[in-house]
DRENBALO-660152 format. One record per residue (C-alpha): residue number from 1; chain; x, y, z. Coordinates in nm, 2 decimals, padded with zeros to 4 digits. Layout:
BEGIN
<pt resi="NUM" chain="A" xx="X" yy="Y" zz="Z"/>
...
***
This chain:
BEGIN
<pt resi="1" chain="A" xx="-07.16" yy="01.23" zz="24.45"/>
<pt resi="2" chain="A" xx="-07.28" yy="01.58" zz="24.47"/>
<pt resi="3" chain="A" xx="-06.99" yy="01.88" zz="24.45"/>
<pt resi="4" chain="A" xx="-06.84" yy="01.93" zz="24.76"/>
<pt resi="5" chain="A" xx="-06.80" yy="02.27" zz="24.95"/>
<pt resi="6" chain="A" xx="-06.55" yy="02.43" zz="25.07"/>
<pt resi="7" chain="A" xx="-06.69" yy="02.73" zz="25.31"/>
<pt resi="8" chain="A" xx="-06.49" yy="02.66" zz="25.63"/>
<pt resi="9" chain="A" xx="-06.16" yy="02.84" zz="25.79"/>
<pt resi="10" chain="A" xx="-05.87" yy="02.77" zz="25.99"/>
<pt resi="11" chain="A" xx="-06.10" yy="03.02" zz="26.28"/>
<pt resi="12" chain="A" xx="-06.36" yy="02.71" zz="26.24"/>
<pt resi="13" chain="A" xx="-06.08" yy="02.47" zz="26.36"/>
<pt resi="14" chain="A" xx="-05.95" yy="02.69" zz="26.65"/>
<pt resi="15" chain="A" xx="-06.26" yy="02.81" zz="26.76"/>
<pt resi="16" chain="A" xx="-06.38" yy="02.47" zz="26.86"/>
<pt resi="17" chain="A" xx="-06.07" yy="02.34" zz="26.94"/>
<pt resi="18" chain="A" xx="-05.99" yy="02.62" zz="27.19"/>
<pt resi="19" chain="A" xx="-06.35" yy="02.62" zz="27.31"/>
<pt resi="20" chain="A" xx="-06.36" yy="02.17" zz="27.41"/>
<pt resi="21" chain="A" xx="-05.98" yy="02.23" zz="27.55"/>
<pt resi="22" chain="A" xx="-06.02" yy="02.50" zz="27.73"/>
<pt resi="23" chain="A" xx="-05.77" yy="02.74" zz="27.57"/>
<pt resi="24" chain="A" xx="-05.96" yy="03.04" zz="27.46"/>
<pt resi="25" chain="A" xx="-05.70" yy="03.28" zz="27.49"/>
<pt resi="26" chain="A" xx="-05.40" yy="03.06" zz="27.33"/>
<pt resi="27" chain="A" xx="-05.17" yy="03.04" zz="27.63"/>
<pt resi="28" chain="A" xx="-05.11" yy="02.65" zz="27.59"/>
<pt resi="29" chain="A" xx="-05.23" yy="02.59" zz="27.25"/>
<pt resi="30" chain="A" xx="-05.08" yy="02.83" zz="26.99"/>
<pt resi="31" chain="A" xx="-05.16" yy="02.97" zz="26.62"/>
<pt resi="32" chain="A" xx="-04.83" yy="02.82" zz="26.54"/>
<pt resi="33" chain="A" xx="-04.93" yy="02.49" zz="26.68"/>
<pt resi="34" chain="A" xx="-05.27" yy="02.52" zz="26.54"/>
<pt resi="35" chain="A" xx="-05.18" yy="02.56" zz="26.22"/>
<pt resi="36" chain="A" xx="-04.89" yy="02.28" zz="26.21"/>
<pt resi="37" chain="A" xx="-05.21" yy="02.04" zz="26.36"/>
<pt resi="38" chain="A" xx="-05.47" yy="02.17" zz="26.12"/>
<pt resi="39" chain="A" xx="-05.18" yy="02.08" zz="25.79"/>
<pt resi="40" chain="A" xx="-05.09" yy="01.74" zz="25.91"/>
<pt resi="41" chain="A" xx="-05.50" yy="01.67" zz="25.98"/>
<pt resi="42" chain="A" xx="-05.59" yy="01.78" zz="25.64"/>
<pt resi="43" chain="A" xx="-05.27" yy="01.55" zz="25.47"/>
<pt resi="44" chain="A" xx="-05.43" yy="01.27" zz="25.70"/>
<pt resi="45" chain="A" xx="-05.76" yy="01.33" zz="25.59"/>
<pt resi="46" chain="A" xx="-05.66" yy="01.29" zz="25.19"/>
<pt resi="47" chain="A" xx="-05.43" yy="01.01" zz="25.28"/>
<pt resi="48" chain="A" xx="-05.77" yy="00.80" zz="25.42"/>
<pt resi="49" chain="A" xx="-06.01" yy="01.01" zz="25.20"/>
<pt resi="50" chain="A" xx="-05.90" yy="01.08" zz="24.90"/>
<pt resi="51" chain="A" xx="-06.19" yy="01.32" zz="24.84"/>
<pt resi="52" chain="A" xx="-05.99" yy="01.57" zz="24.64"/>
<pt resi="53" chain="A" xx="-06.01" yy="01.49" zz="24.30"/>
<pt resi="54" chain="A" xx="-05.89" yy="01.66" zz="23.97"/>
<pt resi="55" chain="A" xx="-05.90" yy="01.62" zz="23.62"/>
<pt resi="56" chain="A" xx="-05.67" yy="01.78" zz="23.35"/>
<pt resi="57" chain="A" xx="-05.67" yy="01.75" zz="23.02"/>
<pt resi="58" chain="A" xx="-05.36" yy="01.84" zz="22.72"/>
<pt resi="59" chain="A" xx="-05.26" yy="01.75" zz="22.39"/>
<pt resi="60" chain="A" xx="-05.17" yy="01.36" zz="22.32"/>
<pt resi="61" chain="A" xx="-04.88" yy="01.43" zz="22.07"/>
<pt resi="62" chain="A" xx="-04.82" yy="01.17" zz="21.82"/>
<pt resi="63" chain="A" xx="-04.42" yy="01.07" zz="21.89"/>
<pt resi="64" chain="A" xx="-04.38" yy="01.17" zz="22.25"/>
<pt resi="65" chain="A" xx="-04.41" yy="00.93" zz="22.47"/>
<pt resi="66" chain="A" xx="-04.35" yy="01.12" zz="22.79"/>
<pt resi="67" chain="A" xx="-04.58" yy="01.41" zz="22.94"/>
<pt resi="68" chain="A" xx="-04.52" yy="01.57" zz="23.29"/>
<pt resi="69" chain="A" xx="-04.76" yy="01.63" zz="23.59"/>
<pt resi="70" chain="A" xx="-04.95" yy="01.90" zz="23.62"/>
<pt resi="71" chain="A" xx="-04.90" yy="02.18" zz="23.84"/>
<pt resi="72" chain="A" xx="-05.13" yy="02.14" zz="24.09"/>
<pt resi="73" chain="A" xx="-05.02" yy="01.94" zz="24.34"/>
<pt resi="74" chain="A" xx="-05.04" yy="01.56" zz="24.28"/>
<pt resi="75" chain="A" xx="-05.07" yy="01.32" zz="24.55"/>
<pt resi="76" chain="A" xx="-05.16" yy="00.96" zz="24.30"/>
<pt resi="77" chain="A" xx="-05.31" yy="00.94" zz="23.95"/>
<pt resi="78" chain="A" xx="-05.65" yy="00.76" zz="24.02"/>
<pt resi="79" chain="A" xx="-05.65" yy="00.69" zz="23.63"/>
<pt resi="80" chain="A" xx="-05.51" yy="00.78" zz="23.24"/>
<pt resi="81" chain="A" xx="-05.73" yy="00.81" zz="22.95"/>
<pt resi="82" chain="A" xx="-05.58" yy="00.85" zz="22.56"/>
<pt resi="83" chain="A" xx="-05.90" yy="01.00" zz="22.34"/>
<pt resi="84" chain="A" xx="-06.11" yy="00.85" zz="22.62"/>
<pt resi="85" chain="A" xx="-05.99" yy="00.54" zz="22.64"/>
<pt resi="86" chain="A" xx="-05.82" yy="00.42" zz="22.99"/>
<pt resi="87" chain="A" xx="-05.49" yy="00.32" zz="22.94"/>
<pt resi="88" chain="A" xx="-05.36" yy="00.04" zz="23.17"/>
<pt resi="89" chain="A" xx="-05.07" yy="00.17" zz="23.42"/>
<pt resi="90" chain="A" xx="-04.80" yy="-00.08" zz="23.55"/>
<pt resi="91" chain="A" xx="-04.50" yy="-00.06" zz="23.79"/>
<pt resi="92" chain="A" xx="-04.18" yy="00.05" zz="23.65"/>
<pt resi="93" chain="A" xx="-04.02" yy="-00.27" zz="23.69"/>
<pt resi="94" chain="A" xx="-04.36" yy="-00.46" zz="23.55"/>
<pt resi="95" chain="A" xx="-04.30" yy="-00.15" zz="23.25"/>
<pt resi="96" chain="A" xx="-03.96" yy="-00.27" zz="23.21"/>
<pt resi="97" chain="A" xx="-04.01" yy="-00.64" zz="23.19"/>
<pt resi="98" chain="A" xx="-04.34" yy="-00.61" zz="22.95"/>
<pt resi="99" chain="A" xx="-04.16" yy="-00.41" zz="22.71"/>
<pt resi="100" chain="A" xx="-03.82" yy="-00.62" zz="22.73"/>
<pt resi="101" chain="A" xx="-04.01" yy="-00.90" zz="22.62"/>
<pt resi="102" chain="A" xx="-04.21" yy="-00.77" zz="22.34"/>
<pt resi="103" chain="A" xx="-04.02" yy="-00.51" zz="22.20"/>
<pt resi="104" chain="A" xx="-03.70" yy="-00.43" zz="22.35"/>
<pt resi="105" chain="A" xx="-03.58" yy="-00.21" zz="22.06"/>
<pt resi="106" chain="A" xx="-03.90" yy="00.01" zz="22.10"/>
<pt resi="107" chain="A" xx="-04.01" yy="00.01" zz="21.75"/>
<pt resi="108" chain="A" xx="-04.37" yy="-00.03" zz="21.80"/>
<pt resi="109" chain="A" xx="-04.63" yy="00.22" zz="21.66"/>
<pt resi="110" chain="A" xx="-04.98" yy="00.31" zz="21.80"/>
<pt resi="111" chain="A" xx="-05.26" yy="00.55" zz="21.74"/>
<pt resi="112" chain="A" xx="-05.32" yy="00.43" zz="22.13"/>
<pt resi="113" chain="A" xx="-05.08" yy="00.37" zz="22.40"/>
<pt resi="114" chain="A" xx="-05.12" yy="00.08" zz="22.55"/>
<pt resi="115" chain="A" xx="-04.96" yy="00.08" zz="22.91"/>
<pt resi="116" chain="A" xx="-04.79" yy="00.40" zz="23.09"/>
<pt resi="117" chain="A" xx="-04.60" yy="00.40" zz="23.42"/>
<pt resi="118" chain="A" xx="-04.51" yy="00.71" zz="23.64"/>
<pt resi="119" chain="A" xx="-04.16" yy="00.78" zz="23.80"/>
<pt resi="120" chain="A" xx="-04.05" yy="01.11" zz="23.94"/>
<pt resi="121" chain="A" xx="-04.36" yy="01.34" zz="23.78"/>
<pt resi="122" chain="A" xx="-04.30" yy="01.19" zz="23.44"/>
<pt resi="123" chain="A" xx="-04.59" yy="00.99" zz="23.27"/>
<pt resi="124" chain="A" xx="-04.46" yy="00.73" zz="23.01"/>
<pt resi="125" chain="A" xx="-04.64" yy="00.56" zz="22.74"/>
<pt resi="126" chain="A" xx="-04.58" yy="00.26" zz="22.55"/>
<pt resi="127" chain="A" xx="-04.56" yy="00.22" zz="22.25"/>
<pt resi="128" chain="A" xx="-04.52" yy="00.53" zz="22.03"/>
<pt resi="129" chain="A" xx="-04.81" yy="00.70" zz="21.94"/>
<pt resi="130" chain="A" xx="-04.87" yy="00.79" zz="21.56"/>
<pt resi="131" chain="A" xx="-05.18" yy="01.01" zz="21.61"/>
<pt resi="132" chain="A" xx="-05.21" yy="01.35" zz="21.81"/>
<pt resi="133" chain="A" xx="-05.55" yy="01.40" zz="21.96"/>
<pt resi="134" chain="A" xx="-05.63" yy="01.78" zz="22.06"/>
<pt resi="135" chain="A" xx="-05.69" yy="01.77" zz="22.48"/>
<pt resi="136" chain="A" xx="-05.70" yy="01.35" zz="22.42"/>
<pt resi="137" chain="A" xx="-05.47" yy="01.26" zz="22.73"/>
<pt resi="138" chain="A" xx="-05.71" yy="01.29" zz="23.00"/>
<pt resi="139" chain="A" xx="-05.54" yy="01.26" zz="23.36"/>
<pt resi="140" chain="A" xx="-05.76" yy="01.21" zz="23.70"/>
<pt resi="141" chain="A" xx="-05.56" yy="01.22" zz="24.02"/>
<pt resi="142" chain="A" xx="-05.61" yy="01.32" zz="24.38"/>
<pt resi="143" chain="A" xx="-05.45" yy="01.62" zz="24.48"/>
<pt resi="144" chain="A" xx="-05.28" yy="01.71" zz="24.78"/>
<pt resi="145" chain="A" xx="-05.39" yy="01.94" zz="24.96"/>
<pt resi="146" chain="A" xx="-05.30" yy="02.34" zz="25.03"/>
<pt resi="147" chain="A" xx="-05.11" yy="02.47" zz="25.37"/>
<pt resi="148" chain="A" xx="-05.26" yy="02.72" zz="25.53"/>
<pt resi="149" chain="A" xx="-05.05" yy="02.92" zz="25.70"/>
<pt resi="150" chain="A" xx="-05.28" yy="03.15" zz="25.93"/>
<pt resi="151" chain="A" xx="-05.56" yy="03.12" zz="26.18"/>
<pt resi="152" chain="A" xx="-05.78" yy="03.38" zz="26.00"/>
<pt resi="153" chain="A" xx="-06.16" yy="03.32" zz="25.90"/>
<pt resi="154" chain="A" xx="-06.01" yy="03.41" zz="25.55"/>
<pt resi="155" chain="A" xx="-05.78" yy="03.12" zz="25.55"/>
<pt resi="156" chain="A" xx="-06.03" yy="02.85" zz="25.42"/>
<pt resi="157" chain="A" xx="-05.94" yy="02.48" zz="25.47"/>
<pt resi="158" chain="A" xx="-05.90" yy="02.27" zz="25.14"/>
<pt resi="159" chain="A" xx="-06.09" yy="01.96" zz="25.26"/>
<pt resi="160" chain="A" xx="-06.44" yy="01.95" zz="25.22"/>
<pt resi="161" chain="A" xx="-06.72" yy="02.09" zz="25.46"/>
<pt resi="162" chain="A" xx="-06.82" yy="01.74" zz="25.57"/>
<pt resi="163" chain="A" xx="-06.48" yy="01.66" zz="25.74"/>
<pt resi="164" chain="A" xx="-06.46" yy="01.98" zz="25.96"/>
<pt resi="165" chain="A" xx="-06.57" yy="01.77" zz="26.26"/>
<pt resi="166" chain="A" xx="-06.30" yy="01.50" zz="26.21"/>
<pt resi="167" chain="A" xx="-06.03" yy="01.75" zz="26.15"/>
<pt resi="168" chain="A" xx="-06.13" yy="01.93" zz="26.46"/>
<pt resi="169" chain="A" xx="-06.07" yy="01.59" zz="26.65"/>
<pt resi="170" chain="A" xx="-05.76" yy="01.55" zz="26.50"/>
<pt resi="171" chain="A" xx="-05.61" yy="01.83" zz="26.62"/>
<pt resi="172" chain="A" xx="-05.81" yy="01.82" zz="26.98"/>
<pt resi="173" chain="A" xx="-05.64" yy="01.48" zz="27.02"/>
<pt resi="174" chain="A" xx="-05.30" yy="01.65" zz="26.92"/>
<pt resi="175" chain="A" xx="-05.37" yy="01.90" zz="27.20"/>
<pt resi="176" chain="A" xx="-05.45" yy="01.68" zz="27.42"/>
<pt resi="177" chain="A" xx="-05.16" yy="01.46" zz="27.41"/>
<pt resi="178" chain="A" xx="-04.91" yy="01.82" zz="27.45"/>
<pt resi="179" chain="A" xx="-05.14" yy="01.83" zz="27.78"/>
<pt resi="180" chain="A" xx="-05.03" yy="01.45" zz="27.88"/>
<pt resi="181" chain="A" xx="-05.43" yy="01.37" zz="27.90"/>
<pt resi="182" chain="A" xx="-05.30" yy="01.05" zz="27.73"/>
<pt resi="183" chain="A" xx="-05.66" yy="00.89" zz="27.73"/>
<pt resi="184" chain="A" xx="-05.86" yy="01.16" zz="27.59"/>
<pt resi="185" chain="A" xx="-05.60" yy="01.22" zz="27.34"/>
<pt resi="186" chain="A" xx="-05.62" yy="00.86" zz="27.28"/>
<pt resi="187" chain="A" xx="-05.99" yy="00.83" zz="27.23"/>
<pt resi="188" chain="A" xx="-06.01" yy="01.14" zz="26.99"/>
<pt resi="189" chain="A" xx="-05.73" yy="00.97" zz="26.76"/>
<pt resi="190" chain="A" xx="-06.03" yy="00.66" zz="26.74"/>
<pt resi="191" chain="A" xx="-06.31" yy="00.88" zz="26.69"/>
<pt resi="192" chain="A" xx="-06.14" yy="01.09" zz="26.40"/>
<pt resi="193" chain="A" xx="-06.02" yy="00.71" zz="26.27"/>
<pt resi="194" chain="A" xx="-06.37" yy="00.59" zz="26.28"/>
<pt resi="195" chain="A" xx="-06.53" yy="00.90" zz="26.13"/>
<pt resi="196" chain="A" xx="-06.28" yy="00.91" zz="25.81"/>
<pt resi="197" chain="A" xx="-06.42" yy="00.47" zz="25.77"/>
<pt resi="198" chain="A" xx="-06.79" yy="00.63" zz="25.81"/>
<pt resi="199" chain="A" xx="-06.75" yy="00.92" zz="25.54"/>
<pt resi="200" chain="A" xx="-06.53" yy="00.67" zz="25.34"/>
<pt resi="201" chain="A" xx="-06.84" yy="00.36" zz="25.34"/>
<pt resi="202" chain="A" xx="-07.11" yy="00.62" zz="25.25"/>
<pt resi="203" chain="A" xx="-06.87" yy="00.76" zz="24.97"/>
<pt resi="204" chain="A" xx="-06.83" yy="00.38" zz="24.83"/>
<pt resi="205" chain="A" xx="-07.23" yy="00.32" zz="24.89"/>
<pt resi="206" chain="A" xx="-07.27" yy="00.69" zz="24.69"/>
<pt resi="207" chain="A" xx="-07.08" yy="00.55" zz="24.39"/>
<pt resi="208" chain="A" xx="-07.28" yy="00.20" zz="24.37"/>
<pt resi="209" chain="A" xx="-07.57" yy="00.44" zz="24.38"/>
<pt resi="210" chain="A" xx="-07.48" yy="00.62" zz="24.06"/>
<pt resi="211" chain="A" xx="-07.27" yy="00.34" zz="23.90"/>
<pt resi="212" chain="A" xx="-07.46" yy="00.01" zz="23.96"/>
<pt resi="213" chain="A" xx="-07.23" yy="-00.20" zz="23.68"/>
<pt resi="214" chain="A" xx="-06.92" yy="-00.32" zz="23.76"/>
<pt resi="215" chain="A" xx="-06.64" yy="-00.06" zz="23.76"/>
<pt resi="216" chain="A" xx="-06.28" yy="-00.09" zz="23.70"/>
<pt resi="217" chain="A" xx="-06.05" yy="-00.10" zz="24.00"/>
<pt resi="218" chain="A" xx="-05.83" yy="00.23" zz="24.04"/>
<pt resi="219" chain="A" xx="-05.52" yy="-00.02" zz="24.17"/>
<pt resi="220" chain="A" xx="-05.56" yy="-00.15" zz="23.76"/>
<pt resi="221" chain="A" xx="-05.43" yy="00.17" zz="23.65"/>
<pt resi="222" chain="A" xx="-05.22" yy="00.26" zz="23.94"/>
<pt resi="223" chain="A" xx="-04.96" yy="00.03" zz="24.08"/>
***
């Protein structure tokens, strides 16, 4: 898909939000609430979505077998790669029972890892690696994304452009519910569900577009 942008505020949100509910002035509906609505939406948003995508790359370092996230904030690894090659993630437990039954004292050698699991942060690999590869340990993960903590039209959201609209009925539908209108709150929770499965189809479609061959499943490397 294209690059996304990222050109609208926290005033975007309010604005249209105050405007459909009636609020303009804040009385019912305030920055604090806006802003608690607006955090949650976004969080929602990635949790359906998961539109916000990063890549980092450091050293693979022949004997270490454990690396740690990056800072940004990680929500799931989408996929691991050793000197480009994807490296097959399991479970914990599945970790533990392939390597209790093929090498329980750990004394296998690699240039490649073959499996790695994540617990806590902590990346593991299996077995040891004998070769260090400058910026070879590719990660890609979705990342969580930022609070805002202001309703200012320099406080820009960190979902894309193209879910403004949704995450404005999010938060509508929160508002509406604090103003016990129970069946418009009800029916803006649906039509912020049934935009994220629209945006979500055309994203899949998108990739078929650019990737016609058969593509790994994320859920291979990410248990």
């Amino acid at each position: 898909m294209p690059a996304e942008t990222f050109t609208k505020t926290t005033v975007d949100v309010s604005d249209r939000v105050r405007t459909t509910f009636g609020d303009t002035s804040g009385a019912q509906v305030t920055d604090a609430m806006m802003i608690r609505w607006i955090n949650d939406g976004q969080q929602e948003i990635i949790n359906n979505n998961p539109v916000l995508k990063g890549t980092k790359y450091t050293d693979y370092v022949a004997g270490t077998t454990e690396y740690t996230f990056p800072t940004d904030s990680v929500q799931f690894i989408e996929a691991v790669y050793v000197d480009g090659r994807p490296i097959k993630n399991l479970s914990p437990q599945e970790y533990r029972e392939y390597v209790l039954e093929m090498d329980p004292e750990l004394e296998a050698l690699s240039a490649y890892p073959s499996i790695w699991y994540e617990r806590n942060g902590v990346i593991t690999f299996y077995p040891k690696g004998t070769t260090t590869y400058t910026n070879g340990l590719k990660l890609e993960y979705v990342k969580t994304p930022a609070t805002v903590n202001a309703i200012s039209s320099s406080t820009y959201l960190t979902i894309p452009d193209r879910y403004l609209n949704h995450l404005v009925d999010y938060v509508l539908a929160q508002a509406l519910e604090l103003d016990e209108n129970y069946t418009a709150s009800q029916y803006k929770k649906a039509q912020f569900r049934e935009g994220l499965d629209r945006l979500n189809q055309r994203e899949n479609i998108s990739q078929l577009d650019y990737y016609p061959t058969v593509m790994m499943d994320p859920d291979d490397y990410y248990g």
